[in-house]
N, C-alpha and C positions, 0 to 999 in steps of 0.2 A: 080842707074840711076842718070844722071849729069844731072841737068837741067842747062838752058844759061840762060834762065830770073832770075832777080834779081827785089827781090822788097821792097820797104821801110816797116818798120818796120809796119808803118798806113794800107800800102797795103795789106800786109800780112795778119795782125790780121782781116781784114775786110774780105777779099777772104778765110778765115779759120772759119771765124763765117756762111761762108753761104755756108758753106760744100764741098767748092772746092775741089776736091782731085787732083788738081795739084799742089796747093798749100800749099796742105801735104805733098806731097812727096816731094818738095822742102826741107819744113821744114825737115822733117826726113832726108835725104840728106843731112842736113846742121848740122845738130847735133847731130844724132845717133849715132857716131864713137865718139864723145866726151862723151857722156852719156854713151856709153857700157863702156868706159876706165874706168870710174870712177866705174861704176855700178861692174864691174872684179875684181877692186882694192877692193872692200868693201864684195868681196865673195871670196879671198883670189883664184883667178883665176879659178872658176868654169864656165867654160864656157858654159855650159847648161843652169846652171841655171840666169845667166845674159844674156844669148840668151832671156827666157822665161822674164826675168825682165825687160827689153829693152822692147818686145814686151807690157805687161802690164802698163808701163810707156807710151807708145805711144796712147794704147787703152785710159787711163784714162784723155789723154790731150785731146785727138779727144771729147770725153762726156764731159769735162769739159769747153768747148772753149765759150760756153757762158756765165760763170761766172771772167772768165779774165775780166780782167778793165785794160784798157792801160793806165787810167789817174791812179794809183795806184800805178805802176811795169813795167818795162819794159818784155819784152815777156821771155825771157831768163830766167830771176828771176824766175818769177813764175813755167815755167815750172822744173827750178833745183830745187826748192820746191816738185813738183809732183816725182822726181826722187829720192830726199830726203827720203821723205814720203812713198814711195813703197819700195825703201832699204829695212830701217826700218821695215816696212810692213812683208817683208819674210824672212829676218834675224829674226823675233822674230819667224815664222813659222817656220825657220829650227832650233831654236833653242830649239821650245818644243817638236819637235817632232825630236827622235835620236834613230837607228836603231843597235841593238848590235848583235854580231854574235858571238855565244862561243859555241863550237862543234859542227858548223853544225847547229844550232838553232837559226833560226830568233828571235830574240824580239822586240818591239819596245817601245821607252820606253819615258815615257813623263812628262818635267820638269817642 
Protein backbone atom coordinates (compact mmCIF):
# COMPACT_ATOMS: atom_id res chain seq x y z
CA UNK A 1 0.00 0.00 0.00
CA UNK A 2 1.41 3.76 -1.23
CA UNK A 3 0.71 6.02 1.21
CA UNK A 4 0.72 10.09 -0.33
CA UNK A 5 1.36 11.62 3.16
CA UNK A 6 4.82 12.38 3.85
CA UNK A 7 6.13 13.15 7.09
CA UNK A 8 9.33 14.58 8.75
CA UNK A 9 11.48 12.54 10.31
CA UNK A 10 10.19 14.60 14.05
CA UNK A 11 6.69 13.57 12.64
CA UNK A 12 7.04 10.29 12.17
CA UNK A 13 9.01 9.20 15.23
CA UNK A 14 6.30 11.01 17.33
CA UNK A 15 3.01 9.49 15.28
CA UNK A 16 5.09 5.82 15.73
CA UNK A 17 5.65 6.23 19.61
CA UNK A 18 1.91 6.65 20.15
CA UNK A 19 1.01 3.57 18.14
CA UNK A 20 -0.33 4.97 14.92
CA UNK A 21 -0.55 2.39 12.58
CA UNK A 22 -0.68 4.62 9.60
CA UNK A 23 2.30 5.64 10.43
CA UNK A 24 3.71 2.06 10.33
CA UNK A 25 2.64 1.32 7.30
CA UNK A 26 4.18 4.29 5.95
CA UNK A 27 7.24 3.45 7.56
CA UNK A 28 7.18 -0.31 6.40
CA UNK A 29 6.17 1.12 2.78
CA UNK A 30 9.20 3.00 2.86
CA UNK A 31 11.80 0.54 3.72
CA UNK A 32 10.79 -3.02 3.59
CA UNK A 33 11.91 -3.51 -0.09
CA UNK A 34 15.18 -2.04 1.10
CA UNK A 35 15.51 -4.18 4.18
CA UNK A 36 14.17 -7.48 2.55
CA UNK A 37 17.28 -6.81 -0.23
CA UNK A 38 19.65 -6.78 2.19
CA UNK A 39 18.06 -9.33 4.64
CA UNK A 40 18.03 -12.06 0.81
CA UNK A 41 21.56 -10.92 0.14
CA UNK A 42 22.70 -12.05 3.85
CA UNK A 43 20.68 -15.60 3.36
CA UNK A 44 22.11 -16.17 0.19
CA UNK A 45 18.42 -15.75 -1.45
CA UNK A 46 16.13 -17.76 0.67
CA UNK A 47 13.20 -16.34 0.38
CA UNK A 48 11.25 -17.83 3.03
CA UNK A 49 13.25 -17.38 5.30
CA UNK A 50 13.91 -13.46 4.83
CA UNK A 51 10.00 -13.17 4.14
CA UNK A 52 9.90 -14.61 8.04
CA UNK A 53 13.15 -12.08 8.94
CA UNK A 54 11.50 -9.06 7.30
CA UNK A 55 8.55 -9.75 9.38
CA UNK A 56 10.60 -10.23 12.77
CA UNK A 57 12.54 -7.16 12.09
CA UNK A 58 9.31 -5.04 11.74
CA UNK A 59 7.82 -6.84 14.89
CA UNK A 60 10.88 -5.85 16.96
CA UNK A 61 10.98 -2.13 15.80
CA UNK A 62 7.13 -1.77 16.48
CA UNK A 63 8.05 -3.09 20.63
CA UNK A 64 11.07 -1.16 20.50
CA UNK A 65 9.85 2.38 19.38
CA UNK A 66 10.01 3.56 22.85
CA UNK A 67 13.47 3.21 23.38
CA UNK A 68 14.70 5.03 20.02
CA UNK A 69 16.10 8.50 20.90
CA UNK A 70 16.04 10.66 18.03
CA UNK A 71 18.59 12.93 19.76
CA UNK A 72 21.07 9.83 19.46
CA UNK A 73 20.53 8.41 15.75
CA UNK A 74 18.64 9.16 13.16
CA UNK A 75 15.58 6.67 12.65
CA UNK A 76 17.09 4.77 9.83
CA UNK A 77 20.29 3.88 11.74
CA UNK A 78 18.72 2.45 14.42
CA UNK A 79 16.40 0.58 12.76
CA UNK A 80 19.35 -0.93 10.25
CA UNK A 81 20.90 -1.94 13.62
CA UNK A 82 17.52 -3.88 14.46
CA UNK A 83 17.90 -5.63 10.92
CA UNK A 84 21.58 -6.15 11.73
CA UNK A 85 20.89 -7.70 14.89
CA UNK A 86 18.00 -10.18 13.68
CA UNK A 87 20.31 -11.27 10.58
CA UNK A 88 22.78 -12.27 12.96
CA UNK A 89 19.98 -13.47 15.31
CA UNK A 90 18.81 -16.42 12.77
CA UNK A 91 21.93 -16.93 10.69
CA UNK A 92 23.48 -18.31 14.15
CA UNK A 93 19.99 -20.28 14.38
CA UNK A 94 20.18 -21.77 11.00
CA UNK A 95 23.59 -22.31 11.72
CA UNK A 96 23.25 -24.68 14.79
CA UNK A 97 20.77 -26.35 13.78
CA UNK A 98 21.46 -28.37 9.99
CA UNK A 99 19.16 -31.11 8.84
CA UNK A 100 21.04 -34.28 6.98
CA UNK A 101 19.34 -36.67 4.77
CA UNK A 102 21.40 -39.93 3.98
CA UNK A 103 19.00 -42.82 2.84
CA UNK A 104 16.04 -41.63 3.35
CA UNK A 105 16.77 -40.77 7.16
CA UNK A 106 16.25 -37.46 8.70
CA UNK A 107 18.72 -36.33 11.16
CA UNK A 108 19.29 -33.22 12.55
CA UNK A 109 22.27 -32.32 13.63
CA UNK A 110 23.62 -29.44 15.83
CA UNK A 111 26.76 -27.48 15.85
Amino acid sequence: MAFEKKYTEQELVCLLKQRDKTAFGYLYDKYAASFYGMILTNLNHNEKAAQDILQDVFVRIWKNLEGYDNTQEILFTWMFKIVSSTIKDKIGIIKKISIQMVNNNVSIIRH
